[in-house]
N, C-alpha and C positions, 0 to 999 in steps of 0.2 A: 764228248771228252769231259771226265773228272779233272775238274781244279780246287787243290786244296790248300787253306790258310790254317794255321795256330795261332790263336790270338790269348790263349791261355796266360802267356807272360805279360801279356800289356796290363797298365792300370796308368790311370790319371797321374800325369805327372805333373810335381811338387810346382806349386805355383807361389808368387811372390810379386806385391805391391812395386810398381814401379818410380812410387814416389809421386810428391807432387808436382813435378812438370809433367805427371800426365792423369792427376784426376781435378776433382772440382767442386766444390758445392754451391748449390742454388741459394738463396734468400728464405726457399719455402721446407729449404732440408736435403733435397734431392742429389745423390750422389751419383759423380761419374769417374770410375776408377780405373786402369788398365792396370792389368797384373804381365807377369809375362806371356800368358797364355790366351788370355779375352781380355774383354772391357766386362768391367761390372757396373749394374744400374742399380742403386739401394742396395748393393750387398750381395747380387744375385748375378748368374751368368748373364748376360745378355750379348745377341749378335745382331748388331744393326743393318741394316738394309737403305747403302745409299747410291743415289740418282743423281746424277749432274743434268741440270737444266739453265740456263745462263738466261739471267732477267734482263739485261740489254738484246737480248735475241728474239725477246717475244713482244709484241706489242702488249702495253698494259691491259688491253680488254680483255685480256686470253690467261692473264695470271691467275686468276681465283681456281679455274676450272681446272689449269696447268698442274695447279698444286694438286686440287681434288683427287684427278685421276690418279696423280703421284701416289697418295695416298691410301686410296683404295687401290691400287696394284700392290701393296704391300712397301711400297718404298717409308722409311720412316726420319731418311733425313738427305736434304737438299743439298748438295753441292754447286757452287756456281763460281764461276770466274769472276774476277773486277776487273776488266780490262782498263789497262789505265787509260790508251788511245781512246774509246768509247768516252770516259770521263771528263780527260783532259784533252779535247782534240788542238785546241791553242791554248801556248802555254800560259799558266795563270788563271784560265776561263774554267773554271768547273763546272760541269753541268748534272744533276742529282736529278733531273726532273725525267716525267715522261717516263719512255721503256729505260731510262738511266737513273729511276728510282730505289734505289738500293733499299731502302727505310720502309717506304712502302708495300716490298717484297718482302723484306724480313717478316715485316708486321703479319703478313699473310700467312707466311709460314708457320707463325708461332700459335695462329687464329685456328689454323687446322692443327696443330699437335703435332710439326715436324720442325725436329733438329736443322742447323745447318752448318754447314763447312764453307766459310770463308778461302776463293785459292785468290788470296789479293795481289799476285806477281812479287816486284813491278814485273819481270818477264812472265806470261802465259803459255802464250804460243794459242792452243786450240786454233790452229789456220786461219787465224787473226792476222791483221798485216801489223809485220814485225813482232809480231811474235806478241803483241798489245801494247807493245811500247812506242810512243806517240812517236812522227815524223821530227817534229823538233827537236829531238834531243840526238838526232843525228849530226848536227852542227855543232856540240857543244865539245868544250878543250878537255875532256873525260872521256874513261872508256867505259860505258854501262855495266851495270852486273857486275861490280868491283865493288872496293871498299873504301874506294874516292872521296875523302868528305863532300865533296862538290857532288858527284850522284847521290848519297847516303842521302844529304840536304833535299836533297828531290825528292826518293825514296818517302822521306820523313813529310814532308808536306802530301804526298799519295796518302799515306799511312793516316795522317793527321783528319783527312779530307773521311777517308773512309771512319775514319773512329768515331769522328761528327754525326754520320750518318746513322752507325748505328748504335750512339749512346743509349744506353742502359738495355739492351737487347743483347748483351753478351750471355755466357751461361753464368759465371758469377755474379754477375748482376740481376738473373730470373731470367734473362731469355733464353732465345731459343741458337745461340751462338755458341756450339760447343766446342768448332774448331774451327783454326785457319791455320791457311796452306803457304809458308815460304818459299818464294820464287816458285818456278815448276822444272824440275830436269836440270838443275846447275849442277857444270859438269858433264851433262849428257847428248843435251839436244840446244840448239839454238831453230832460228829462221832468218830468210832473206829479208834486208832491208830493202822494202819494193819498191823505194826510190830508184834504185840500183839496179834493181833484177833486171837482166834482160841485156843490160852493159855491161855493169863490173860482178853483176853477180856478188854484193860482197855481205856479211852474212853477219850478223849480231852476234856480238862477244857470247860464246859459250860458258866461261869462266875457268878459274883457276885457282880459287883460294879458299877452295873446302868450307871446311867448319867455319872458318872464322869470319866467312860473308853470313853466313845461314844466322850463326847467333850476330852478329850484326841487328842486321832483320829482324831477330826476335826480339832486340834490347827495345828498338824504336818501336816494334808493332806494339811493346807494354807502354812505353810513355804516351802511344796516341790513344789508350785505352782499351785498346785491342786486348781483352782478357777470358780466354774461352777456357776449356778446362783442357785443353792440349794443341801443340802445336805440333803442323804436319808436314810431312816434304816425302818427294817421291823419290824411290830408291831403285826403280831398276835403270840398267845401264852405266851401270858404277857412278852414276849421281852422291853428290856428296852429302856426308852424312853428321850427324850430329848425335852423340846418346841424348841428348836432351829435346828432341823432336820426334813424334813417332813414326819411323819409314811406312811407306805404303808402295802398293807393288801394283800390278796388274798384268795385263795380258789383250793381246788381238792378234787374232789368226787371219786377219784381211789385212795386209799392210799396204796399201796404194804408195807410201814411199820407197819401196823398192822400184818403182818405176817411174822416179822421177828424171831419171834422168839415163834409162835400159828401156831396154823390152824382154818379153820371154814370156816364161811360165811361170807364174806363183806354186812355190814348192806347196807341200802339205806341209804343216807347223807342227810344232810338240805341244802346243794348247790344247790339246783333247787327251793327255796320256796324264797319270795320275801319278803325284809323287809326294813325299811326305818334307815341309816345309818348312817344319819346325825340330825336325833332328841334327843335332850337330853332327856335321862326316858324312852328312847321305850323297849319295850322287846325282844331282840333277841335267834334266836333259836340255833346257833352256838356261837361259840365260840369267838365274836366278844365284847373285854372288854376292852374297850381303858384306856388308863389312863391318860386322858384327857375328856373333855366335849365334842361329838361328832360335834355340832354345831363350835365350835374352833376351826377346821380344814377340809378340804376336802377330802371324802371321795374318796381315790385312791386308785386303785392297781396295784402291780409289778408284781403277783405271780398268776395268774387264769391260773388254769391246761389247755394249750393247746395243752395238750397230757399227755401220761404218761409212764415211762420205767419199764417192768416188771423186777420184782425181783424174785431170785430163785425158791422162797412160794410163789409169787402171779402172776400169769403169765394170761395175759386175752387179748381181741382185742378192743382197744376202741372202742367204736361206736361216729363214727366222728362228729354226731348231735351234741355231749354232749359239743362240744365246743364254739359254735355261741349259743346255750339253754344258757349256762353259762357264757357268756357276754349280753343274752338279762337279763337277770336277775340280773345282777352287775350293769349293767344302768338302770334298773327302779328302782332298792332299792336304786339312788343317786350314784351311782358314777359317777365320774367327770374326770376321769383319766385310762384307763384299759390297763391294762399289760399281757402279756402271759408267761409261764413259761412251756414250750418252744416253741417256735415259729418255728425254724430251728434245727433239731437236727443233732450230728456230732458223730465224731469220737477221743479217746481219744490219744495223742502222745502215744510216748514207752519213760518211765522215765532214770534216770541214770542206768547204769548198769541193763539195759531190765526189768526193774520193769514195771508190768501194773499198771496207774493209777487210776482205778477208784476202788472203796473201792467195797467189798469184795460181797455183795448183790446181783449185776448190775452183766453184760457182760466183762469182762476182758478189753476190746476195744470199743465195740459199745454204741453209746451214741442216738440212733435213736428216743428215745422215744415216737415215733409215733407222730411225731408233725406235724401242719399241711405243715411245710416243710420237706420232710424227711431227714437221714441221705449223700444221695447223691443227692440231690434237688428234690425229685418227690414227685409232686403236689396231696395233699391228698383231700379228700370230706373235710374235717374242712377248709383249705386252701379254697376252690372256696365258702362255703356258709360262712365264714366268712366276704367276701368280700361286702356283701350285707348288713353286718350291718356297715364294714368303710366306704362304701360309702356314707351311711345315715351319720355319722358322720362327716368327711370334707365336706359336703356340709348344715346339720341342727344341726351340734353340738353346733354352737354358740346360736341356739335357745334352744336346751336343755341344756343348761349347767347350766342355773338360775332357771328349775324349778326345784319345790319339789315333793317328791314323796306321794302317797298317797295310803294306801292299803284297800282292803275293810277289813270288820269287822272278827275277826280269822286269815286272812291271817298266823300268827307269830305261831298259835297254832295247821297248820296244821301238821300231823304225813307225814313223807318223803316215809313212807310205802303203805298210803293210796291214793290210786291212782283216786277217786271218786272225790275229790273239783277240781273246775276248778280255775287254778291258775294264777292271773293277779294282777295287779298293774298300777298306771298312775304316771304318770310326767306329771305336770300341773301349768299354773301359774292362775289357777281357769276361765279362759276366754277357753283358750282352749289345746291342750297337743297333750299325746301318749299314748295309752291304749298298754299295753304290756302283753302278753301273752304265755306262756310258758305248754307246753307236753310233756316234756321231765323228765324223772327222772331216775338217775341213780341205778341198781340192780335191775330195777323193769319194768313192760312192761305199758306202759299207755296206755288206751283205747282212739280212735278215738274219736273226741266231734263232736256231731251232733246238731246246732242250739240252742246251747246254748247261751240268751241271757244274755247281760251286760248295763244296763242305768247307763248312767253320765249323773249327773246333774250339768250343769257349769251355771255361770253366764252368757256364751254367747247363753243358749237353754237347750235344752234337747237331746242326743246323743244316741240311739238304738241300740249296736251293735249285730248282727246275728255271734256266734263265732263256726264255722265250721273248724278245725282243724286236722290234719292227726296227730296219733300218732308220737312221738318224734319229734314234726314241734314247732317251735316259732315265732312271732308276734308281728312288731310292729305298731299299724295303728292309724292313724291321725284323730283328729277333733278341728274345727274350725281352719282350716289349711290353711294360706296366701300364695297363690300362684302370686306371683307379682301384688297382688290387685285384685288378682279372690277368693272369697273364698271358700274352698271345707270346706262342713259342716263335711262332714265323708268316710271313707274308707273301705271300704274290703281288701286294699293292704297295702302293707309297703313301704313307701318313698324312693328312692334307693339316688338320686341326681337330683341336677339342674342344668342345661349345656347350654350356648347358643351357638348355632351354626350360623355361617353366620347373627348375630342380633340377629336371632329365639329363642327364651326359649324353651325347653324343660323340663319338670319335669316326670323323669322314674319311676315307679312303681314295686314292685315284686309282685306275689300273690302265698303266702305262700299255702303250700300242702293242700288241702281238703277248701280252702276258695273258695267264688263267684266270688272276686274281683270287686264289685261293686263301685260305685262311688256318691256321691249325692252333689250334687253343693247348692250355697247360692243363695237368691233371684236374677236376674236378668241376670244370668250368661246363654249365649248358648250354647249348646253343638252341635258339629257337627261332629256325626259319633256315635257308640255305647259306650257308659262310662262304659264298662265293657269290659273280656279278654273272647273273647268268644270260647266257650266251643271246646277242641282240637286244640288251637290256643298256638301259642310260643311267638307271639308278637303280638300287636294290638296297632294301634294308632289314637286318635283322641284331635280335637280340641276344646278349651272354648273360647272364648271372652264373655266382659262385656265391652259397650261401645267402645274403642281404642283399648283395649288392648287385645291381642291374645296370648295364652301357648298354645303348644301342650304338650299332654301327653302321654308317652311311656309305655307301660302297658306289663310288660314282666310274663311267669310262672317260677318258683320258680328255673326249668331244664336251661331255656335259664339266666336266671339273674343271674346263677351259673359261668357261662360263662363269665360277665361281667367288660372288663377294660374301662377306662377312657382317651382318648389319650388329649395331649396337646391342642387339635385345638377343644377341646370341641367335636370329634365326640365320637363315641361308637364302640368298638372292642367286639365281641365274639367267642371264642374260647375255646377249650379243650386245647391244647397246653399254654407253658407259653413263653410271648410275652418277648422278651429281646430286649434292645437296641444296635444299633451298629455304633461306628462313623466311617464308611463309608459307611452305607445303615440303610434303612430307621426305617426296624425291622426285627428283629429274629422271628424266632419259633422254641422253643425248643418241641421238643416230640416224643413221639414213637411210634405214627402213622407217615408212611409211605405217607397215602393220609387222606388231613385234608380239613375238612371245615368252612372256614373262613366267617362270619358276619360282617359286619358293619352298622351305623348309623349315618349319612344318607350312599348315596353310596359314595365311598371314591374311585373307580377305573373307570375305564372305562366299557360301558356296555358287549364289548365283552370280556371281562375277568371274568365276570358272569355266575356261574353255578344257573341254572334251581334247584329249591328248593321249595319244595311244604310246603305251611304254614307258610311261614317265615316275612307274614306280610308286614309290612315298613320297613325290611332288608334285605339289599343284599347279597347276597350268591357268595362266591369265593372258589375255589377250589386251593388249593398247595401241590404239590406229591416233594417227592423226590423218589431217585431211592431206592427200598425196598431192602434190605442185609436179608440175608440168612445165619448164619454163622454158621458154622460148628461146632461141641461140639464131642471133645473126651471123654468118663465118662470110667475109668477100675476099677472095685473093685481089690485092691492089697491087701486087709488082712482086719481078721474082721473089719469093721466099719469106712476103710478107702478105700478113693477113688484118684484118681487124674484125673484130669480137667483138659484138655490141648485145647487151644483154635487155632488159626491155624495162621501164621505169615501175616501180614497186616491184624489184624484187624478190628482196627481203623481208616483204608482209608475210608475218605466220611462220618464220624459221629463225634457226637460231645462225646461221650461217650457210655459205654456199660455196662449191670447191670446184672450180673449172678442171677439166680432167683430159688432159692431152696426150692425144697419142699421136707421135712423128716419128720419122726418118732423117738424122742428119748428125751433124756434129754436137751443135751447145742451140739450146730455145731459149728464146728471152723475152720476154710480157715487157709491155712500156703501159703507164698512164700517161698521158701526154710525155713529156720530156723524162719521167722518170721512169729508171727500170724498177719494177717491185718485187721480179723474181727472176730466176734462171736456171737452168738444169745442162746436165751432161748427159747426153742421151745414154741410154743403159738397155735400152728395151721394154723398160716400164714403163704405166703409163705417168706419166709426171704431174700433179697434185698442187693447184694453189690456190688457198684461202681467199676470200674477195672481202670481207666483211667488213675489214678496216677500209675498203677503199670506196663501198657502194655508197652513192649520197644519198640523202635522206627522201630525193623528189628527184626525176628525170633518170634516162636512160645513162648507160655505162659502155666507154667504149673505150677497148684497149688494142693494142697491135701484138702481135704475134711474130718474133721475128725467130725464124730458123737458118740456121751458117751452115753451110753443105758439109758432108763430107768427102773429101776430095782424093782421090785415086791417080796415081800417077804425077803426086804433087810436086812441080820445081819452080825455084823463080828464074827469071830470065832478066838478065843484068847486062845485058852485050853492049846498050846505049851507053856512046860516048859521053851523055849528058846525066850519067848518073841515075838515070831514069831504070825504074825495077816495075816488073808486072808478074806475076801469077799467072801459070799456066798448067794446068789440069786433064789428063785422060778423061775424069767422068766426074762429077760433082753431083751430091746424090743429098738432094733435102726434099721430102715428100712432109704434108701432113693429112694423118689417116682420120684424125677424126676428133674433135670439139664438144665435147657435151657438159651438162650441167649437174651437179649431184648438190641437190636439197640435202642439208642439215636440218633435224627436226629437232624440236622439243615439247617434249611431253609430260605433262606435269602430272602425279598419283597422288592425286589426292581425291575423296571420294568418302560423300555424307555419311559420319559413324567411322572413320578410317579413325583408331588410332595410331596418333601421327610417328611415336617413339617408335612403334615394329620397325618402322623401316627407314631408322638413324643409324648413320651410320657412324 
């Protein structure tokens, strides 16, 4: 089937300074400006790439590496919650220490080179109990989330607390504090006070007073110092709005709150259909209702599911495609700005007097929510293909950030069920763009596309594309595409970066699942070598020149591009392992392989330090072992449904941590240290994953319990006693555990006599 677009009319539309309640200057110069259409950095388009990771969630050992990985996936700036509860668990007692170190997180952040966004409430939510707003203030003669001077005064003392913490670390002041987030969802969403849940059920003020809470809240987050170069609030769900805050939007195609309180079947969503975001009068198929002229402002988001945490009722495995599908489709329907919700997931503190924090739905403790960093940093499938699309971004965002998008004809009025239209969109400034292409759709299984073509018709030609596509795979490929003055007419690949090495350009390539990955150049251009990835190949490289000028081009499959980091010196790292920096060697490798194989681009080592590696093209193969551990697991069942784990004394010598790995049968698992629980799960069918490293001591054996809750069949309770007396009775109750083992975390240090150490900075 021919599907054809004209994009001949489009061209960048007229853009315009938002003023300064939404840019900023630094101490050293540096500007940050929103127009109506991007954010500008120095003058220039830029599209940021942010992560929410919450610092009260992770133990402090785990921040440096948290951020790392952040960083090297491409994320470039931090979002994180201030839970008030976590801060203030009794009133008056602040606590800033430990994992409730705000100062010390910021610090971090700024240490590696990442922005942050401030969401300081007071309401959060994030399946925090109450929404983060402490138990005390549920007795008090006010209604929260008003504009009460009696709350405000509260408000202001939060505000006050948090401005302490991060004096002179805002972005006006040099740091790394570009934005913060008022309240979350006023207007749209509240949560159960879980004093109550389960009685009266009764539920935290949602509000009522629009604008004039929000600017409230801004007046006081200035007086506590709070001075970032814009201030943020979320806009979907007819959340209230402010023109002097910049709305942010999002998206999740997994919503476990539909089954809070039903059953059934989770529909397929309109989070995988493509629409344009930024036109005023378009027709959208979600629930995207601004209240504002979409033209007026820039289409960003804080909130695209990059994961999601199962709830009691809705317990499932993501499929990790659905999160790079769902930024390729937040960028071709105009956005300018994408956010993850969650990027690193953690674990929740234990509140005043051993209360669990997170509200009533969720895991008592675990805050995993499958994101594509996990709960104890392990590297997920969304994590390594996500990378392929920030790569494309810090190196051609500034070129996508002015065009508009353009859909073919229905695009807006396909059904999210029907899995037949083949689903695309461009970003174009009518010369030349990105055809963006998406097979992914959530609750529903898409069929492989087989030579399906796509004509664009631009003002700079006519554009042919052949779209061969693996089920759940997305796409974004180039035409009329400047390569340092070479021009490539069109793609079969998707753009990764551009990197000079030693003077040399480089321009890398991925080729997405079930594509040819062909290449077609503009008049006059050479080619030397085959402009395509050929077939059973992981890498392939060749050269263009036009006249002087010479690109090579890195043409990776979709397996090895998965792999791909960025080092400082401009060369190319791949590996399964996640690369960490060390100031005093050159790099880390975290992972749980034992024996790893290392890629680079160009060679970056010596040739006798090269493993023999068949297929690997123009990369060199290295090989790094550490010594493999073996380590020992005591499992005893001591009484229905409970176990004890006892691990064996050193055994943490030689690793950088270690990750108990459970596979069961039942309802909810729960690990105890002695009297404390330190994790729990909802069984899902995975196997369930938690970190020991904070808990192993430093000398003697580790012994934890294991406790699994059946799953019950045929459940009633039985209430007939005159005496009030109630018991539980059950058809089949069903808690099995299948299996206990131990997964060594390694670390492996590259460094190596004559290594110079900058190759391989990242």
């Amino acid at each position: 089937m021919l599907h054809t677009i004209d994009v001949r009319h489009c061209a960048p539309e007229p853009v315009y300074a938002l003023g300064p309640d939404f840019s900023g200057v630094s101490p050293s110069g540096e500007t940050l400006s929103f127009n109506n259409y991007f954010l500008e950095r120095n003058g220039r388009p830029f599209i940021p790439v942010s992560g929410e990771c919450h610092f009260s969630r992770l133990d402090p050992y785990r921040w440096e590496d948290a951020l790392v990985r952040m960083r090297m996936g491409g994320i470039n700036v931090v979002a994180t919650y201030v839970f008030w509860n976590h801060v203030e668990g009794a009133e008056g007692e602040f606590d800033f220490t430990g994992r409730r170190d705000l100062r010390r997180f910021v610090e971090l952040c700024d240490r590696h080179g990442l922005y942050v966004i401030l969401r300081v409430g007071p309401f959060c939510h994030g399946e925090v109990r109450n929404g983060g707003l402490p138990d005390w203030l549920y007795g008090k003669p006010f209604e929260v989330r008003t504009t009460d001077p009696a709350f405000l005064g509260h408000v202001r003392r939060l505000y006050g607390e948090i401005g302490r913490q991060v004096k002179g670390l805002c972005f006006r002041d040099g740091g790394p504090v570009i934005g913060v987030q008022l309240d979350n969802e006023y207007m749209h969403s509240s949560a159960p006070w879980e004093m109550t849940a389960g009685v009266s059920d009764e539920w935290v003020n949602t509000g009522s007073e629009g604008e004039a809470y929000i600017l409230a809240l801004r007046e006081i987050a200035l007086d506590c110092g709070l001075t970032p170069a814009f201030f943020t609030g979320t806009a979907w769900g007819g959340a209230a709005y402010s023109p002097r805050v910049l709305p942010l939007w999002g998206g999740y195609p997994y919503r476990p709150w539909l089954f809070y309180d039903r059953d059934g079947e989770h529909p397929a969503t309109e989070e995988y259909l493509y629409e344009d975001y930024h036109r005023d009068g378009a027709t959208w198929a979600d629930d995207f209702a601004p209240a504002y002229p979409p033209s007026q402002r820039p289409y960003a988001c804080c909130e695209m599911g990059g994961g999601m945490m199962c709830s009691y009722r809705y317990r499932f495995r993501l499929p990790f495609e659905s999160v790079d599908a769902l930024a390729n489709v937040k960028l071709g329907s105009g956005c300018n700005f994408i956010g993850y919700y969650m990027f690193h997931g953690g674990t929740n503190p234990i509140g005043p007097g051993g209360i669990f924090m997170n509200e009533g739905q969720v895991p008592k403790r675990s805050y995993d929510y499958q994101a594509a960093l996990g709960e104890f940093g392990q590297l997920r499938e969304s994590y390594r293909r996500l990378k392929c699309i920030h790569h494309f971004l810090h190196s051609f965002g500034e070129r996508l950030a002015p065009m508009v998008t353009a859909l073919p004809e229905g695009a807006s009025e396909i059904d999210p069920s029907d899995t037949v239209p083949l689903r695309f969109a461009l970003r174009t400034d009518g010369e030349g763009g990105f055809l963006f292409v998406n097979n992914f759709q959530d609750h529903r299984d898409m069929p492989a596309r087989r030579h399906e073509a796509v004509r664009v018709r631009a003002r700079g030609g006519v554009y042919d594309f052949d779209i061969s596509l693996a089920s759940g795979e997305n796409a974004m490929l180039p035409f009329a595409f400047d390569m340092d003055g070479i021009r490539l007419s069109q793609a079969g690949a998707q753009p990764l970066l551009r990197t000079v090495i030693d003077g040399r350009v480089t321009y890398a390539f991925m080729v997405p699942e079930g594509m040819g990955g062909t290449f077609c150049f503009g008049d006059g251009v050479a080619i030397e070598g085959e402009a395509s990835l050929p077939r059973g190949s992981e890498a392939h490289r060749f050269t263009v020149t036009k006249g002087e000028r010479a690109v090579d081009v890195l043409v990776l499959s979709r397996a090895m591009a998965n792999r791909l980091y960025r080092l400082k010196s401009g060369g190319l790292l791949f590996t399964d392992a996640a690369p960490l920096e060390d100031p005093d060697c050159a790099l880390r490798l975290e992972t749980t392989l034992a024996d790893n194989t290392l890629y680079t681009y160009p060679t970056c080592l010596p040739e006798t330090a090269r493993t023999p590696q068949a297929d690997c093209g123009p990369l060199a193969a290295y090989r790094f072992c550490a010594v493999p551990r073996d380590i020992p697991l005591r499992v005893v069942n001591t009484a229905p449904r409970r176990w004890t784990v006892t691990l064996p004394a050193g055994t943490t010598a030689g690793l950088k941590d270690i990750r108990l790995r459970i596979d069961y049968t039942g309802d909810i698992g729960m690990l105890f240290l002695g009297n404390d629980m330190i994790n729990d799960n909802f069984c899902n069918g995975d196997t369930w994953e938690v970190g020991l490293r904070e808990y192993l001591p430093q000398a003697g054996a580790l012994t934890l319990t294991l406790v699994i809750t059946p799953l019950r069949q045929g459940r009633r309770i039985n209430a007939d006693s005159p005496m009030a007396a109630k018991s539980e009775q059950a058809e089949a109750a069903v808690a099995a555990l299948s299996e206990v083992r131990v997964q060594p975390v390694y670390e492996i240090l590259i460094c190596r006599a004559g290594l110079d150490k900058s190759v391989f900075r990242f």
